[in-house]
C-alpha positions as CSV (number, residue, x, y, z in Angstrom):
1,X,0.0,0.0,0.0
2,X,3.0,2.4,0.2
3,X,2.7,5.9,-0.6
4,X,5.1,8.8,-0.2
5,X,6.3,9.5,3.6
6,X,3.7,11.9,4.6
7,X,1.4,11.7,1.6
8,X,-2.3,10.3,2.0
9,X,-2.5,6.8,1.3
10,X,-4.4,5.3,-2.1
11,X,-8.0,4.2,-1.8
12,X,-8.6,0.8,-2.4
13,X,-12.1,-0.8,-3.7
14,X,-12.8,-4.0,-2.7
15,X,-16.6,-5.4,-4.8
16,X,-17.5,-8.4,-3.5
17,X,-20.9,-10.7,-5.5
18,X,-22.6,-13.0,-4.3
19,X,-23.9,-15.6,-6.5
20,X,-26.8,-18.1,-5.8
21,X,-27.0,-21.2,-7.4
22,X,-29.5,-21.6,-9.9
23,X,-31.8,-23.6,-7.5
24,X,-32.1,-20.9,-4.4
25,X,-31.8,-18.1,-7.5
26,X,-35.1,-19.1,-8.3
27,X,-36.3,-19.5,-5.3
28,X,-35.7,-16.2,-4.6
29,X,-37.5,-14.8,-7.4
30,X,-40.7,-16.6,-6.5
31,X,-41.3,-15.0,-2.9
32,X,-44.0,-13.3,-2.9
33,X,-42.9,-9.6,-3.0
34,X,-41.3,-10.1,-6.0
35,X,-37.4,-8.8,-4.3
36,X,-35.1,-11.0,-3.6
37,X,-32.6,-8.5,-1.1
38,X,-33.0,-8.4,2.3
39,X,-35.4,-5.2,3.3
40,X,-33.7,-2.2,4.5
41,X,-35.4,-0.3,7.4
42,X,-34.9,2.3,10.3
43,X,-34.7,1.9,13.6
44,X,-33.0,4.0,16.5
45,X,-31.8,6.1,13.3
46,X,-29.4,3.5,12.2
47,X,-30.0,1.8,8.9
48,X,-30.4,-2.5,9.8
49,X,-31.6,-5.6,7.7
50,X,-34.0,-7.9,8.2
51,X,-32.2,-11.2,9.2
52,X,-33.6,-14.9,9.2
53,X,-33.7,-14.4,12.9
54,X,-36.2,-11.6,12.9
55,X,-39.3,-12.9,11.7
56,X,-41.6,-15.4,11.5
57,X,-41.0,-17.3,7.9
58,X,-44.1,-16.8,5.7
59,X,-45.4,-19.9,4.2
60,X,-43.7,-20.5,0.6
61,X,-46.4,-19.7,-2.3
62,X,-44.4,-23.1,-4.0
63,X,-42.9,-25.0,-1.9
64,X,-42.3,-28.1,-4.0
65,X,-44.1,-30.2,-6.7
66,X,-46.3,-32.2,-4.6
67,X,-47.8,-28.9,-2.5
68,X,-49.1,-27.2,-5.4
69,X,-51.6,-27.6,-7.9
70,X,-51.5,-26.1,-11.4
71,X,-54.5,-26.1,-14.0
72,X,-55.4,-24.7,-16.9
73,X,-58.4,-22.3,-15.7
74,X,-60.1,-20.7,-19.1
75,X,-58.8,-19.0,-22.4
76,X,-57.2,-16.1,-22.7
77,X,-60.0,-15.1,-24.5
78,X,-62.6,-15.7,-22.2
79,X,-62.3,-13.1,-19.9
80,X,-62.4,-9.0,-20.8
81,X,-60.2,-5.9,-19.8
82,X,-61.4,-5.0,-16.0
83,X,-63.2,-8.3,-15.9
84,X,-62.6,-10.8,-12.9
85,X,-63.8,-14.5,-12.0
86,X,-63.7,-17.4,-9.6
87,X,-62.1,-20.6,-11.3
88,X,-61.5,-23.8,-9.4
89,X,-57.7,-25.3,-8.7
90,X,-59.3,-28.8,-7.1
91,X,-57.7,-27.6,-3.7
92,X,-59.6,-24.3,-3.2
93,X,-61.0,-21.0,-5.3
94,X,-58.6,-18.6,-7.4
95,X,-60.1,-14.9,-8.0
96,X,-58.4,-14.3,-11.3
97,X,-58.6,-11.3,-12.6
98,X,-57.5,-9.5,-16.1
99,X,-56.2,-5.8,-16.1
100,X,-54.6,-3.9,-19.1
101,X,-53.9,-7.1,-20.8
102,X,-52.2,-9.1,-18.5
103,X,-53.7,-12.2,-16.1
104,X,-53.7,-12.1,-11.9
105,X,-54.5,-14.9,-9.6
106,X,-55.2,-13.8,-6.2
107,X,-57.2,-15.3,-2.9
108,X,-60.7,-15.1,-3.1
109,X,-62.3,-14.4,-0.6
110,X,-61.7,-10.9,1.6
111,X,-59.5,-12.1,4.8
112,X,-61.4,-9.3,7.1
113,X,-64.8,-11.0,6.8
114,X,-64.9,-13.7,3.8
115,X,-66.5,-11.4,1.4
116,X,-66.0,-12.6,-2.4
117,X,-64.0,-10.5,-4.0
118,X,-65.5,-10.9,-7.5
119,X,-67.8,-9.1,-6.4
120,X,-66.4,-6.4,-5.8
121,X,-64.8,-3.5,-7.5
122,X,-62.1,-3.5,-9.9
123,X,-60.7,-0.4,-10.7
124,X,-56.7,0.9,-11.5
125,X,-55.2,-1.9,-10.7
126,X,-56.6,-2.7,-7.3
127,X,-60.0,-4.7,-6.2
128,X,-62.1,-3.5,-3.3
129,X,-63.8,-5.8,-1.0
130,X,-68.0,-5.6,-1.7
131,X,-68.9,-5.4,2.1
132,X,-66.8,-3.1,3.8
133,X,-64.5,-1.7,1.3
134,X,-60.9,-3.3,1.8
135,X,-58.7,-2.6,-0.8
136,X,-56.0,-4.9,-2.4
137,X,-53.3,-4.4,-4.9
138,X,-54.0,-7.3,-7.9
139,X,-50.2,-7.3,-8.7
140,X,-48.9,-7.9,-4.7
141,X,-51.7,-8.9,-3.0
142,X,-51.2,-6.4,-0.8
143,X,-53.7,-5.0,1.3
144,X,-53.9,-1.0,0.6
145,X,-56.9,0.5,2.4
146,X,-58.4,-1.1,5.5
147,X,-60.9,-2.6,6.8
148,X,-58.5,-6.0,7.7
149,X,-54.8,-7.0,8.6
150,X,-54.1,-9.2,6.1
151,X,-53.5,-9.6,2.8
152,X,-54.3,-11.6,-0.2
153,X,-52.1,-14.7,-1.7
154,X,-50.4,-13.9,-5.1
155,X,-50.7,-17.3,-7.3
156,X,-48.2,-17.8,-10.5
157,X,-50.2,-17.2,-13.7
158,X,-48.6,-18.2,-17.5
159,X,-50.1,-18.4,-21.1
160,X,-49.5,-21.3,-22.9
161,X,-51.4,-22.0,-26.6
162,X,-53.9,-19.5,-25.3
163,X,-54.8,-21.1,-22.0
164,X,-54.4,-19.6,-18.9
165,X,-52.5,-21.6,-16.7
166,X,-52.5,-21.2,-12.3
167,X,-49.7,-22.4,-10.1
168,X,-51.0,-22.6,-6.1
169,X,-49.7,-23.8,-3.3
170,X,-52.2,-25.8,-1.7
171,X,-51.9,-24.6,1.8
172,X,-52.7,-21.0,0.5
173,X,-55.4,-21.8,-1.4
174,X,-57.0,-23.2,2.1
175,X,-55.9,-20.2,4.3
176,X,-57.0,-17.3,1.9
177,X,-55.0,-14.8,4.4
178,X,-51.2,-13.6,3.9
179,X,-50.1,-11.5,6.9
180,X,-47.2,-9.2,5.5
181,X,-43.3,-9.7,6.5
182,X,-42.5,-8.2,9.7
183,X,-39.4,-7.1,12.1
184,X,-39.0,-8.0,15.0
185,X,-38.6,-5.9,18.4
186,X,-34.4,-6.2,19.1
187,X,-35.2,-4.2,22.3
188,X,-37.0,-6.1,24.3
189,X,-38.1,-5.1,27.6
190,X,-36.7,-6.8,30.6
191,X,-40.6,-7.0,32.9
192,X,-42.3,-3.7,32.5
193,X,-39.3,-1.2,32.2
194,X,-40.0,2.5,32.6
195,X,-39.9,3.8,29.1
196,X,-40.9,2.7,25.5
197,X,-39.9,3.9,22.0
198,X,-43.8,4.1,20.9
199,X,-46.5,3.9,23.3
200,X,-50.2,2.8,22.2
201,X,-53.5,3.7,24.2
202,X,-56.1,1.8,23.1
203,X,-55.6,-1.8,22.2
204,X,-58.5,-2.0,19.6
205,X,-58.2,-2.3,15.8
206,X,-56.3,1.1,15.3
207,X,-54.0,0.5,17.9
208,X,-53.1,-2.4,16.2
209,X,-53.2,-1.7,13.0
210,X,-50.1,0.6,13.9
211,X,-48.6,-1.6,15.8
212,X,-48.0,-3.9,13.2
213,X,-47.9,-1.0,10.5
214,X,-44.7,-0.2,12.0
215,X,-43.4,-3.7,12.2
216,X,-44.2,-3.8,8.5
217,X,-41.6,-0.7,8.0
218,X,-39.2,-2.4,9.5
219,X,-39.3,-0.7,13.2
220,X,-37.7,-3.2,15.9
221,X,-37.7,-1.0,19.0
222,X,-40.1,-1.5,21.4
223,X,-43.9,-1.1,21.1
224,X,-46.1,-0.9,23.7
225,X,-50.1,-1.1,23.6
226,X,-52.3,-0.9,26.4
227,X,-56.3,-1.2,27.1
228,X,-58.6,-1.1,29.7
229,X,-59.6,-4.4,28.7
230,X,-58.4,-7.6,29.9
231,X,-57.8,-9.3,26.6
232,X,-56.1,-8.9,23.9
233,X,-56.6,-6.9,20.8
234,X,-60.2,-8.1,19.4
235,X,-62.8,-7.4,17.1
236,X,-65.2,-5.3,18.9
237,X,-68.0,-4.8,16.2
238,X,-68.5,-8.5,15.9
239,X,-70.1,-8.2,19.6
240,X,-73.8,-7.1,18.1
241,X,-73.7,-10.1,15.7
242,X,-72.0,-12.8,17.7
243,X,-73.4,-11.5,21.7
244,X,-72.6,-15.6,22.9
245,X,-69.4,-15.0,21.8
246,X,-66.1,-15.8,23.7
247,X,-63.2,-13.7,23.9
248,X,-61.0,-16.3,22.2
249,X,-63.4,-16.6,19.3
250,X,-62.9,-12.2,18.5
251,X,-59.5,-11.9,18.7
252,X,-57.7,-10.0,16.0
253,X,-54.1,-11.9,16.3
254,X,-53.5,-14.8,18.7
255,X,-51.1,-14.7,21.6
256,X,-48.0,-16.2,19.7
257,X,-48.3,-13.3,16.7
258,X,-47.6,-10.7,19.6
259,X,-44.8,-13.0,21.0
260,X,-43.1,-13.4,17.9
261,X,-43.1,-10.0,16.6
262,X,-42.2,-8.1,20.2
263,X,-45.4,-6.3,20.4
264,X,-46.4,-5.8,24.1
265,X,-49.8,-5.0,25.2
266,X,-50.2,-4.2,29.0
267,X,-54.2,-5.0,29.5
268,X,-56.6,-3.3,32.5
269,X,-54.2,-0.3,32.5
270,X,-56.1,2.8,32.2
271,X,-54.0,6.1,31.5
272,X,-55.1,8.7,33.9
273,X,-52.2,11.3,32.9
274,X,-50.1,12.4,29.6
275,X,-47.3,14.7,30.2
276,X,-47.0,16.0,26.7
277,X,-43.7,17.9,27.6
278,X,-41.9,15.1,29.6
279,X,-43.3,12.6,27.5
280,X,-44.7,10.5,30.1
281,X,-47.8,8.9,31.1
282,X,-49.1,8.1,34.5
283,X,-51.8,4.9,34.9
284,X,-54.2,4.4,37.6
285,X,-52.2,2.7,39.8
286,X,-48.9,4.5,39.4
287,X,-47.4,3.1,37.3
288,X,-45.3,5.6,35.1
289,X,-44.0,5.0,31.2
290,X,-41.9,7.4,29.3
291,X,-41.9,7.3,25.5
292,X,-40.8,8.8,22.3
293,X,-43.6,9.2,20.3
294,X,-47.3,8.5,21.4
295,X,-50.6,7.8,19.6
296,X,-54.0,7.9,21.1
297,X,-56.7,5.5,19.7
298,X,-58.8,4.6,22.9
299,X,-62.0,4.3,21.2
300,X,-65.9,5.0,22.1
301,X,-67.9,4.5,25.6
302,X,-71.5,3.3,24.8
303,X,-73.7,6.8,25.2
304,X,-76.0,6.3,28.4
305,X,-79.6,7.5,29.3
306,X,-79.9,10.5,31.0
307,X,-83.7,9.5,31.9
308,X,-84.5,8.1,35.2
309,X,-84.7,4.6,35.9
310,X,-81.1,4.2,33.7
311,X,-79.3,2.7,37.0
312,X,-81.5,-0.4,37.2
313,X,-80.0,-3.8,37.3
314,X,-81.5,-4.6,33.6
315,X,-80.6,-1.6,31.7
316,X,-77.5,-2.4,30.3
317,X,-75.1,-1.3,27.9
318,X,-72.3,-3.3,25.5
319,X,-68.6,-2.9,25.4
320,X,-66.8,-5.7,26.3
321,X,-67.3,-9.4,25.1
322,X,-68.6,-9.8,29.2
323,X,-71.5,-7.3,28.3
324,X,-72.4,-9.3,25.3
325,X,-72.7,-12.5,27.4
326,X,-74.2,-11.3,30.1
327,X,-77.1,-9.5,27.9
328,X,-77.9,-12.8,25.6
329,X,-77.6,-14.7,29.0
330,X,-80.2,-12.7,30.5
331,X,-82.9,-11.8,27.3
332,X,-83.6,-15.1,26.4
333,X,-87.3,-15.6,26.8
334,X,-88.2,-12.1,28.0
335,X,-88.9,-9.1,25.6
336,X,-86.1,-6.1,25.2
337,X,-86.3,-2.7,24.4
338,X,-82.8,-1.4,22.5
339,X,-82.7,2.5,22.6
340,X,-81.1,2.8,19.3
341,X,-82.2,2.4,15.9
342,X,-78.9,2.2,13.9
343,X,-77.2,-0.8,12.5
344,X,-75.5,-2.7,15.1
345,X,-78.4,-2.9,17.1
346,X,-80.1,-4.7,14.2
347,X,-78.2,-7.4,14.2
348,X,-79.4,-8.3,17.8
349,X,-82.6,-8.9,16.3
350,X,-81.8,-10.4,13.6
351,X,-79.4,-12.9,14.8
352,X,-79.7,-13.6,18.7
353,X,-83.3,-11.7,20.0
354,X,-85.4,-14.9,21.0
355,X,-88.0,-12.5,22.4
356,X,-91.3,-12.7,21.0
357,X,-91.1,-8.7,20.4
358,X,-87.9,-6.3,20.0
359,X,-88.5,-2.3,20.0
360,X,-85.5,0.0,19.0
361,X,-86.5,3.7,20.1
362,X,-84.3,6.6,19.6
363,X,-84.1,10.0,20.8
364,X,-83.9,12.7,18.2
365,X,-87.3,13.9,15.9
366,X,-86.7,11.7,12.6
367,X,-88.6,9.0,11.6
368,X,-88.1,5.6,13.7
369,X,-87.5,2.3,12.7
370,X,-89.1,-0.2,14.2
371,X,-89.1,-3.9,13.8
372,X,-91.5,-6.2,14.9
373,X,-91.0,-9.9,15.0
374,X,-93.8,-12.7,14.8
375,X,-94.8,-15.7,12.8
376,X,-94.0,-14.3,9.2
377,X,-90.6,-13.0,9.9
378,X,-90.1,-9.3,10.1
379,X,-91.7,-6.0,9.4
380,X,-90.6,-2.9,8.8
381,X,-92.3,0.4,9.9
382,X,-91.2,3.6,10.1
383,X,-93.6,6.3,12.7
384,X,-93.0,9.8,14.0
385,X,-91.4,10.7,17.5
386,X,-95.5,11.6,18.6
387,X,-96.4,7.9,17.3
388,X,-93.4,6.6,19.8
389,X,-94.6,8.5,22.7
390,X,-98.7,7.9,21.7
391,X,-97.6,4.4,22.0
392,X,-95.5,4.1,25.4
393,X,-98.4,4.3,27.7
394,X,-99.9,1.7,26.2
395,X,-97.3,-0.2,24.5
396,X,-98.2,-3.5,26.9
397,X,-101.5,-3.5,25.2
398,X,-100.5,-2.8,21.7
399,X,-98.1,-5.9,22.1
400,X,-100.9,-8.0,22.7
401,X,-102.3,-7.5,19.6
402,X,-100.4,-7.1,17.0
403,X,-102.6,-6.5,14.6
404,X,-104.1,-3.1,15.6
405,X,-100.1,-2.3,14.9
406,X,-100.1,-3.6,11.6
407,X,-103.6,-2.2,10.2
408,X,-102.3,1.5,11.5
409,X,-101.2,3.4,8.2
410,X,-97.3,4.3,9.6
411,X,-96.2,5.4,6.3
């Protein structure tokens, strides 16, 4: 390396490849993000990699010959630009899909609820769910828009003599779910230490949607959710439609996704305090947490009555899976009155109410809904807030006959 006495010494370059052999090569160019380098992300500030070590390994799309199934699904011909359908593999449902010319095979069926996609909307590129209006890129899979956490499965298509061919691996064609590639925390906490790099209040479907949002980008310091609830994260509007429902049966991620991925979620802790300037916050029973950044997503209380007669034992409202149980434990046999006309309470009615009559009331001057069960099914009236209160006197007696109810001209 040399140099004259006192002079600066020569740079020298050193390039160093890599090459794969042709087996793992193409191996690498089947994963399901289409990139075949390690994903670069921040954390701390400092510029890391993802390593084997760091997250769970996602199921292969083709993992060998004898996992997947490939068929020849329709011409090329047979579908149209913007056009989508369900074809069969033997092992499960493909949606494929053709846009600007070229073929997609994706999942299905929606992972949020197990809405069919094909119907649904197709538009630039990307499909949206028909229910609630997920949104999934047709050339990742990727879920773009939310409702949902997951994402779709991304199936091989090829064109031979003007057939469409699908490649599936069997096991995704069963799951119909991808969850997205993940860090993992490198920071864990040793018990509940005093500070956090991201602190979460509110354990619901925002909180962690973030949570794992930032996992996604490649964030491995700590996260930490927490929720006056005593479970973890689950699906809270699924309590009108499923009231016998256990805990178990709601949650959003099981116990082992928040293990693997270092995502901590502290549960009956109630934040009393924030100390925006010290960044610190205070829970009920002392315990204090310092953090870096900070996002608030504690949801909705049920609104109560302000009338009297609100504090009795039977007048109850639903947050929590326990208020569900306890309300279809209790109604079953007896009739109910649900202050509230909109569309969670509906469900109740249609789904669980096996009282012989169900009356939703509301409190502002637009026109009611009211449905009434009996032997045909139901029926759907709307009446005027002086109809409501005409009735409420008498409402036992109007009950007992249903028919003066039904001959009245409510429209």
């Amino acid at each position: 390396f040399g140099g004259t006495h006192g002079g600066p010494l020569p740079t020298v370059e050193l390039k160093i490849e890599v090459v794969l052999p042709e087996k793992e090569r193409s191996k690498e160019e089947l994963v399901a993000s289409g990139k075949g380098s390690p994903r670069t992300y921040q954390g701390n500030g400092t510029a890391r990699h993802f390593h084997a070590e760091e997250h769970l390994p996602a199921p292969h799309p083709y993992p060998g010959p004898q996992d997947c199934v490939e068929a020849a699904v329709c011409h090329v011909k047979d579908l149209e630009n913007s056009q989508m359908r369900e074809v069969e593999l033997g092992w499960g449902k493909v949606l494929l899909v053709k846009d600007g010319g070229e073929f997609h095979a994706l999942g299905h069926k929606c992972p949020h609820y197990g809405a069919p996609l094909v119907k649904g909307v197709l538009s630039r590129g990307r499909v949206r769910c028909p229910w609630h209006g997920a949104c999934f890129n047709i050339s990742t899979g990727d879920l773009e828009d939310f409702p949902g956490l997951d994402s779709l499965h991304k199936f091989q298509v090829k064109i031979e003599k003007e057939k469409v061919y699908v490649r599936a691996s069997k096991q995704a064609l069963q799951m119909q779910r991808r969850t997205k590639m993940m860090a993992k925390c490198i920071s864990p906490s040793a018990g509940h230490s005093g500070s956090t790099n991201v602190l979460i209040v509110g354990a619901g479907a925002a909180g962690l949607v973030c949570a794992e949002t930032l996992r996604q980008e490649g964030f491995s310091d700590r996260i930490v959710l927490c929720t006056l609830d005593r479970h973890l994260p689950y699906d809270r509007p699924k309590l009108s439609k499923s009231l016998d429902a256990q805990p178990e049966q709601l949650a959003l991620r099981p116990k082992e996704f928040f293990r693997a991925y270092g995502i901590e979620v502290l549960t009956e802790a109630q934040v009393v305090t924030v100390d925006v300037r010290n960044k610190k916050a205070v829970f009920k029973d002392g315990f204090k947490l310092e953090y870096s950044k900070l996002l608030l997503a504690p949801g909705s209380s049920p609104k109560t009555l302000s009338c009297k007669g609100k504090e009795v034992e039977n007048v109850f409202t639903i947050r929590t899976p326990e208020d569900a149980n306890r309300v279809v434990r209790l109604a079953r046999g007896r009739n109910a009155v649900v202050v509230g006309a909109g569309f969670l309470v509906a469900f109740y009615q249609l789904r669980h109410s096996t009282s012989p009559f169900l009356w939703f009331l509301t409190q502002s001057c637009v026109l009611r809904s009211i449905f009434l069960r009996n032997t045909n099914g139901f029926k759907y009236f709307k009446l005027s807030l002086r109809l409501i209160l005409l009735l409420r006197p008498c409402m036992s007696q109007v009950l007992e006959d249903k028919s003066k109810v039904a001959k009245r001209n409510l429209w």
